[in-house]
C-alpha positions in Angstrom: 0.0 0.0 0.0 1.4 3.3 -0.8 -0.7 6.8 0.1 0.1 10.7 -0.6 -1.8 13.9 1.2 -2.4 16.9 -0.5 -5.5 19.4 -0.9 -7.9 18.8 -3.0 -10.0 21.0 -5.2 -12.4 21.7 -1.9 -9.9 23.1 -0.1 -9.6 20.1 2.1 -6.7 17.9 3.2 -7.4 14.6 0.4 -5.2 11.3 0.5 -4.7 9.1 -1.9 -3.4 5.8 -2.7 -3.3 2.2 -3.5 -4.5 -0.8 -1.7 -3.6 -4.5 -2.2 -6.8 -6.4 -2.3 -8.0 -9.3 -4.0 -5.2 -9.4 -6.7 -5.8 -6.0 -7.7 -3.4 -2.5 -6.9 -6.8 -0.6 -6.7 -6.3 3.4 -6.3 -8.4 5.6 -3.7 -9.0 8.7 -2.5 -10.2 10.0 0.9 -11.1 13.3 1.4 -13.7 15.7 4.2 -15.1 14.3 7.4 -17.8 12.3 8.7 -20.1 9.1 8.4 -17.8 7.2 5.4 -19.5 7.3 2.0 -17.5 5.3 -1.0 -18.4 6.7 -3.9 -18.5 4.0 -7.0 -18.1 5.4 -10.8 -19.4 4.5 -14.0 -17.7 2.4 -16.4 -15.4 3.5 -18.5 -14.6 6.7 -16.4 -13.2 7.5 -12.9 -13.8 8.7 -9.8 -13.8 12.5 -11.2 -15.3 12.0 -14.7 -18.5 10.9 -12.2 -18.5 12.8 -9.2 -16.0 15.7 -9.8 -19.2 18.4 -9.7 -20.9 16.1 -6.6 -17.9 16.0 -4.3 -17.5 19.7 -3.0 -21.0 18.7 -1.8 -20.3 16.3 0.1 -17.0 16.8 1.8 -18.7 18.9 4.2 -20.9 15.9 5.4 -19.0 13.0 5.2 -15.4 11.2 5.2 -15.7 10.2 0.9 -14.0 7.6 -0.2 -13.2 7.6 -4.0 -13.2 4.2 -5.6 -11.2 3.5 -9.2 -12.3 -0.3 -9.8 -10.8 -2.8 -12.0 -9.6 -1.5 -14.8 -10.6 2.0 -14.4 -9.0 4.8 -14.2 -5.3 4.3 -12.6 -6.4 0.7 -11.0 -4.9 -1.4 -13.9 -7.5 -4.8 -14.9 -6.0 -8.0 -13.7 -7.5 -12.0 -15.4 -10.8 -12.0 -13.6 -14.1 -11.5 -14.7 -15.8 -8.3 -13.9 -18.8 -9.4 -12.1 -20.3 -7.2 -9.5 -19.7 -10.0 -7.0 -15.9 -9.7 -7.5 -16.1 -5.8 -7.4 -17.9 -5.4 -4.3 -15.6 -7.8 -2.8 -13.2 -5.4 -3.8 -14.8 -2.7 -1.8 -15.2 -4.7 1.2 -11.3 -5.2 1.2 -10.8 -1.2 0.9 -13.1 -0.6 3.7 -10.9 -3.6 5.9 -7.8 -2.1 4.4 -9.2 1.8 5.9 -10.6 0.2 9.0 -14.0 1.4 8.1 -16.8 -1.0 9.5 -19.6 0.4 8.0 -20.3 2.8 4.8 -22.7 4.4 2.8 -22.6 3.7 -1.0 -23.2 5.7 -3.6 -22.6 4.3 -6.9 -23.4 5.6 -10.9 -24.2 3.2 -13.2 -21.4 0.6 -13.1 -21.1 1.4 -9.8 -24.4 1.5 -8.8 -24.6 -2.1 -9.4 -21.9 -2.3 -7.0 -23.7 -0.6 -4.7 -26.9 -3.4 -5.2 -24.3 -6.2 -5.0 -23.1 -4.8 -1.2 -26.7 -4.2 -0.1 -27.9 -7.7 -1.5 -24.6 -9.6 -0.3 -22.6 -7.7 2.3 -25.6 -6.2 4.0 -23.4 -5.6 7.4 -21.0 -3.4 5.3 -23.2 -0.5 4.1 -24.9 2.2 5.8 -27.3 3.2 3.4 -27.2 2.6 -0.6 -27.9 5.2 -3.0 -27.2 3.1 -7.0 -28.3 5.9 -9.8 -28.8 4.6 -13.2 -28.6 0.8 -12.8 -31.3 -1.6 -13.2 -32.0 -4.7 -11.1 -32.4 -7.1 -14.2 -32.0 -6.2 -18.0 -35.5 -5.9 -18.8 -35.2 -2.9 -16.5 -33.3 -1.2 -19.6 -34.9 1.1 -22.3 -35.4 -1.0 -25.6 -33.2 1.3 -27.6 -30.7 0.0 -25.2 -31.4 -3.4 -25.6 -31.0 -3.0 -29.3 -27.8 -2.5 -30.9 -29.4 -1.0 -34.3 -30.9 1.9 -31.9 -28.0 3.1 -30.5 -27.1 5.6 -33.5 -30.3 7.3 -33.2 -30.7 7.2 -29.5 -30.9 10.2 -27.3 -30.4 8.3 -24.2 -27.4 6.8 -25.3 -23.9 8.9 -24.6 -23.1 12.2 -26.4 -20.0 11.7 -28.6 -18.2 14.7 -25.8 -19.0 11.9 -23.1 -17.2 9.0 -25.4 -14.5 11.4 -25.7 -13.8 12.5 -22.0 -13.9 8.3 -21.1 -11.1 8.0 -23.9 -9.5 11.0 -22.3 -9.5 10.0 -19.5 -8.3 6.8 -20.0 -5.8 7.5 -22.0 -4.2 9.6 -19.2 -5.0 7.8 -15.9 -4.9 4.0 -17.1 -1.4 2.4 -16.2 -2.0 0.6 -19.7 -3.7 3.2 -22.1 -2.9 1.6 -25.4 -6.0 -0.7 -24.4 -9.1 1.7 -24.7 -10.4 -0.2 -27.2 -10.2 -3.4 -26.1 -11.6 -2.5 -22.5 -14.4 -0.3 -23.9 -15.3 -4.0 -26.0 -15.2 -6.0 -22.8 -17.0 -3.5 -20.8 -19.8 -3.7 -23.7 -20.0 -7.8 -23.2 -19.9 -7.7 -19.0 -23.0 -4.9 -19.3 -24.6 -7.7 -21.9 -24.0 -10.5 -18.9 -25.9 -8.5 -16.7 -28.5 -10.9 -14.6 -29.1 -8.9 -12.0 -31.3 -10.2 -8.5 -33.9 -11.7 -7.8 -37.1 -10.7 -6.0 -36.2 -12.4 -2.9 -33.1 -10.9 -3.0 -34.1 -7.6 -3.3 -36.5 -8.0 -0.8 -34.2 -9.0 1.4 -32.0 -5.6 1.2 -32.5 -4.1 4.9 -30.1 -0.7 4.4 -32.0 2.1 3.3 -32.3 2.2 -0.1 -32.3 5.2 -2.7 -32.8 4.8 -5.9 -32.0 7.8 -8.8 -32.6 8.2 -12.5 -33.2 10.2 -15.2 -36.5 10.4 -16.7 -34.5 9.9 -19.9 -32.4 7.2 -18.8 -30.8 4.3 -19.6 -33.4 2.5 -17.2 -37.6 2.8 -17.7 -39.1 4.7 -14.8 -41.3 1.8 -14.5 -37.9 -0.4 -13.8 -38.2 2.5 -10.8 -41.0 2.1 -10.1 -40.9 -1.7 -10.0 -37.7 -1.1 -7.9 -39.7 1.1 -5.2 -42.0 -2.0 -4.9 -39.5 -4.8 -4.4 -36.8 -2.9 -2.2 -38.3 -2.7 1.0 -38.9 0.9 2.5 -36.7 2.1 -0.5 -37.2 5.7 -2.3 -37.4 7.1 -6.0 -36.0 9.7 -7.0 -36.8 10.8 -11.1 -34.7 13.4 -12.1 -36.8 16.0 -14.4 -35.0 16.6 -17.9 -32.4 14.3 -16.8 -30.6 11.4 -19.3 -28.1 8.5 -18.4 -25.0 10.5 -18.4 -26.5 13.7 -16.5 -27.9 12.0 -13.7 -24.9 12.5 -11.2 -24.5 15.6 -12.7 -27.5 17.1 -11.5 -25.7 18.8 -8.7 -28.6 20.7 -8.0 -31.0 18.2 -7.4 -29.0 15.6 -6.0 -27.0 17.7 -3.4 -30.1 18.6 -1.1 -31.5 15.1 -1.5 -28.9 13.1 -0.6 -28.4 15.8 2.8 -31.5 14.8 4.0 -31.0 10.7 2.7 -28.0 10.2 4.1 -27.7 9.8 7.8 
């Protein structure tokens, strides 16, 4: 394990690092104080390309702990599937590895189906959840999602700025950038292995539960709304004017929520 301080963009004392867990050299971040909250990016992006507008919001509140998982941003991939099983195992080592007993989770996307996965599986672990964007089962995804031929014509799917901040991005973090392609490919094939959890499961999640979108999203608000029904005591949140990619960015909305859910 290796760890440098500095201050961060908030003004506040942030350290980061690298933990040995699992296999993998994953890279963190810890920054503000209070209740822990690990914060879990999207795929193909990093902790900032997520959360770099949401942080200063929450630093104030809450010890946040920045997550890079497999094969993201500087944690390089290693010969294991990317399941959410392994990943949230991943995040159970950090919190040993930091000494933290309990978090919250917030996770986009990618990472809020790590965020599902500690709820369902490591239930003792987590605080509260809060996954935005991420479906509990595939049929939870917008058919021009599902379909490969209406992805061109989509306006859920990624803006071509967004496709080239996660090549960016990559490109300068990733201890092995020469394989944007090739990650971006396999990313693309563990989303299309997604099975998700099953009703008992999800009714068996006891941390609180909130659950964000975008009314434009990847995932149908009746996914939400189905969601709502099978999480017990969990919340909805549908961001107004709000698609895949903006839904952590919606500062505005989400910063006052997530103050009164949290805690």
């Amino acid at each position: 394990m290796t760890s440098t301080s500095d201050r961060g963009p908030t003004g506040m004392d942030k350290t980061s690092g690298y933990a040995d867990v699992n296999g993998l050299h994953m890279y963190y971040e810890v920054q503000g104080e209070g209740s822990p909250l690990v914060l879990l990016h999207g795929g193909i992006q990093s902790i900032d390309l997520s959360f770099a507008d949401l942080i200063p919001e929450l630093v104030g509140r809450h010890r946040v702990i920045g997550v890079e998982l497999q094969g993201h941003g500087r944690t390089a991939d290693i010969d294991r599937a990317r399941s959410y099983p392994a990943l949230a195992g991943d995040v159970v080592a950090l919190l040993d590895h930091l000494g933290i007993d309990r978090a919250h989770a917030l996770g986009f996307s990618l990472g809020g189906g790590v965020a599902w996965e500690l709820a369902v599986s490591h239930p003792d672990r987590v605080r509260s959840i809060v996954p935005i964007a991420e479906p509990v089962r595939p049929d939870g995804m917008h058919e021009e999602l599902r379909d490969p031929a209406k992805h061109a014509t989509s306006t859920r799917m990624p803006t071509e700025q967004d496709f080239a901040d996660m090549r960016e991005t990559y490109a300068r973090l990733s201890p092995h950038p020469e394989r944007f392609e090739r990650f971006f490919d396999a990313q693309a094939e563990d989303a299309a292995e997604l099975t998700g959890w099953t009703d008992e499961q999800l009714a068996g999640i006891t941390a609180p539960t909130l659950f964000v979108m975008g009314d434009h999203d990847f995932v149908t608000i009746e996914h939400g709304a189905l969601i709502k029904r099978l999480v017990p005591g969990s919340q909805l949140a549908v961001l107004p004017d709000t698609t895949h990619m903006g839904a952590p960015r919606r500062v505005d909305l989400l910063a006052p929520m997530l103050a009164a859910f949290l805690d």
